[in-house]
C-alpha positions, -999 to 999 in steps of 0.1 A, spaced: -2 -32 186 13 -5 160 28 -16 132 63 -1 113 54 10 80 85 15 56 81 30 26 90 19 -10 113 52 -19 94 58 -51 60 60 -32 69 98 -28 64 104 -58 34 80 -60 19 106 -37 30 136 -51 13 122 -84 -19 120 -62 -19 156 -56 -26 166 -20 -59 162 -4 -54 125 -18 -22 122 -1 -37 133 33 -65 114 26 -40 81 19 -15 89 47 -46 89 73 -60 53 57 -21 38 65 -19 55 100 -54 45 108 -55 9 92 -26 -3 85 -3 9 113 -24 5 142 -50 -24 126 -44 -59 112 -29 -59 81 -25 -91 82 -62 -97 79 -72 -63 61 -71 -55 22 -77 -84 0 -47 -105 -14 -32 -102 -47 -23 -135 -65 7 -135 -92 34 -117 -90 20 -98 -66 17 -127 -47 22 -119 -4 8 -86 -11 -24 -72 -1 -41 -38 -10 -64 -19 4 -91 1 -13 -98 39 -3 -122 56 -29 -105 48 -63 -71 49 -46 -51 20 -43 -25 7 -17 -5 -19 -22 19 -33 11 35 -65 19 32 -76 58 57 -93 76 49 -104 106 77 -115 123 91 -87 124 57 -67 131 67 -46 99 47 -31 71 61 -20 33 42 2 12 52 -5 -23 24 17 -40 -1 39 -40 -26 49 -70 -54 43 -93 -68 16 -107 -71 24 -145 -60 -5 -166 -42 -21 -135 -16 4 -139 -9 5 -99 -5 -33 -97 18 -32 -128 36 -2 -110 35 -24 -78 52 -56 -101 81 -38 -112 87 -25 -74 88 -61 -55 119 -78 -55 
């Protein structure tokens, strides 16, 4: 089953930040695992207020989506690094 992925309108920039092997490298890990894998079971879950969210882990790249699977629909809310949680406190300030 494929998934929709929708993306967070600032996560253009989130890649454009990453530079461009990264991005390909990124835009392959969502095609390959999120949009036609489990997302609902992949990544681990975030607690707080990043609570519903997952993220998945690809080198020292970070994703960070919300699933909803009702409507069979993924939202990518961020992509980055790591250092001093700076992606999850990017991620924070995106989810509604």
């Amino acid at each position: 089953m494929a998934w929709i992925v929708n993306y967070h309108p600032d996560v253009e920039q989130d890649l454009l930040n990453l530079g461009r092997a990264e991005a390909r490298a990124i835009l392959k890990v969502i095609e390959e695992r999120i949009a036609q894998g489990e997302p609902d079971k992949l990544g681990k879950r975030l607690a707080g207020e990043l609570s519903g969210c997952r993220r998945i882990r690809t080198g020292q790249t970070r994703i960070v989506y919300r699933v909803d699977g009702d409507r069979i629909e993924v939202l990518i809310i961020a992509l980055g690094m790591r250092r001093d949680n700076e992606i999850y406190d990017t991620a924070s300030s995106r989810v509604d």
